[in-house]
N, C-alpha and C positions, 0 to 999 in steps of 0.2 A: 504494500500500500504506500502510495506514496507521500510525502510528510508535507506540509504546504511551509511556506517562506511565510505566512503570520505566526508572531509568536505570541506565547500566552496569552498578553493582553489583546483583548477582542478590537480589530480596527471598525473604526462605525463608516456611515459615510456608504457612499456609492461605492466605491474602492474594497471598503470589506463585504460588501452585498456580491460585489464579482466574485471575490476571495473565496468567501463561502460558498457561491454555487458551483465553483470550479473545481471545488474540493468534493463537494459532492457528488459531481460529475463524474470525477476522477474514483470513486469510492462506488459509486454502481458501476461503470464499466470494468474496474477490478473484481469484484463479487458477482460477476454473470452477466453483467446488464450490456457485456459485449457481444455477447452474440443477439442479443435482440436489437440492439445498434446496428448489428450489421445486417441484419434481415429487414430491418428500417428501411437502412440504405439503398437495397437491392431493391425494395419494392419500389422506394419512390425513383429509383434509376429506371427500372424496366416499365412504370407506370406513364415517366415523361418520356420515354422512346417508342411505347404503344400508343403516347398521343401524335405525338410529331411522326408516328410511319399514319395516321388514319387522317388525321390533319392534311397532311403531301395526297395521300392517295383521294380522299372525298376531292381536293381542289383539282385533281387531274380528271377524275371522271365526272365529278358533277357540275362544272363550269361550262365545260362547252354544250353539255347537257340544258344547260339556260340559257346559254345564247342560241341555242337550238329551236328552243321553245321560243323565245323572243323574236324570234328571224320568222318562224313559222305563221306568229299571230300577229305580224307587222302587217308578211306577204298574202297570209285571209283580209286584213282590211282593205287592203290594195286591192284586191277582186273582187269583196263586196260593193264597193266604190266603184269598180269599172261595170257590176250587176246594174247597179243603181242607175250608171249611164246607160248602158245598152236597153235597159228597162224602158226607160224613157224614150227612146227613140221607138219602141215596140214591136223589140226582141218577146221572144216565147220562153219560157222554161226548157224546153226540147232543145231549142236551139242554140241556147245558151250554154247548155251539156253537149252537143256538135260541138261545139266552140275548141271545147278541152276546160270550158271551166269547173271548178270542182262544184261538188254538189251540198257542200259544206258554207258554201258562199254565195249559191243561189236559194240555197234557203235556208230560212231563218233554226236556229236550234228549238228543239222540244222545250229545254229549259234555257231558265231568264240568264241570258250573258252576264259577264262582268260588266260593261260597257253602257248594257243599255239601261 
């Protein structure tokens, strides 16, 4: 065990608050409290390495996964808009799917969009 550099008289103060915890510190990892110190360690080692490998991996596959979606629901407004025009000039449904346009944009969803 190892002996601390305070002597006898008790130092007060911030200085002997360290003293003492350090001594105590030193007095559980002597008496066993090293190996649960080190399986401490381990855990939060291998806890912050399972976050930063899922951290790396979610931003590699689920980003472009959003600009995916995003690009998608840009390019439906943009053909709902060109619906709207061709509508107006008085295109059919039929022909509007001749076109190549999707069917997604020539008509409306069952349920209420985000948008509207």
């Amino acid at each position: 065990m190892a002996k601390s550099a305070v002597p006898d008289k008790q130092v007060g103060g911030v200085k002997g608050l360290f003293m003492r915890g350090y001594d105590r510190l030193e007095n559980f990892r002597s008496t066993g409290g090293k190996t649960i110190s080190d399986v401490a360690f381990w855990l939060a080692k291998s806890a912050g390495q399972l976050g930063f490998v899922l951290a790396t991996t979610s931003m590699v596959v689920l980003m472009p996964l959003f600009f995916e979606i995003a690009r998608e629901r840009q390019m439906l407004e943009t053909e709902r808009s060109i619906v709207k025009d061709l509508r107006s000039q008085g295109y059919h449904d039929n022909q509007l799917t001749d076109m190549g346009i999707t069917r997604s944009a020539i008509f409306s969803p069952s349920v209420a969009s985000s948008k509207d």
